[in-house]
C-alpha positions, 0 to 999 in steps of 0.5 A: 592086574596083568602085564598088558594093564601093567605095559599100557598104563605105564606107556599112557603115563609117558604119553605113549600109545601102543595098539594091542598088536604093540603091546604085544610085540613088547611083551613078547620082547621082555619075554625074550630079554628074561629068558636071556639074561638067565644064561647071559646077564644082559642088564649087567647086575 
């Protein structure tokens, strides 16, 4: 199973709908916030 699967499965189950442009757009975040927190520790660990 792949990300976008993984993202709209999981905001169903929240009662969310997301059109693929959305889905895309939150994928692209999640992309940005990894890349981050590499150098930055965003999510405080």
């Amino acid at each position: 199973m792949d990300i976008d699967n993984i993202l709209k499965l999981s905001l169903k189950e929240l009662g969310i709908n997301f059109s693929k442009a959305q889905v895309s757009l939150v994928k692209e975040y999640l992309n940005l916030v990894y890349k981050h927190n590499k150098k930055l520790n965003l999510v405080g660990t």
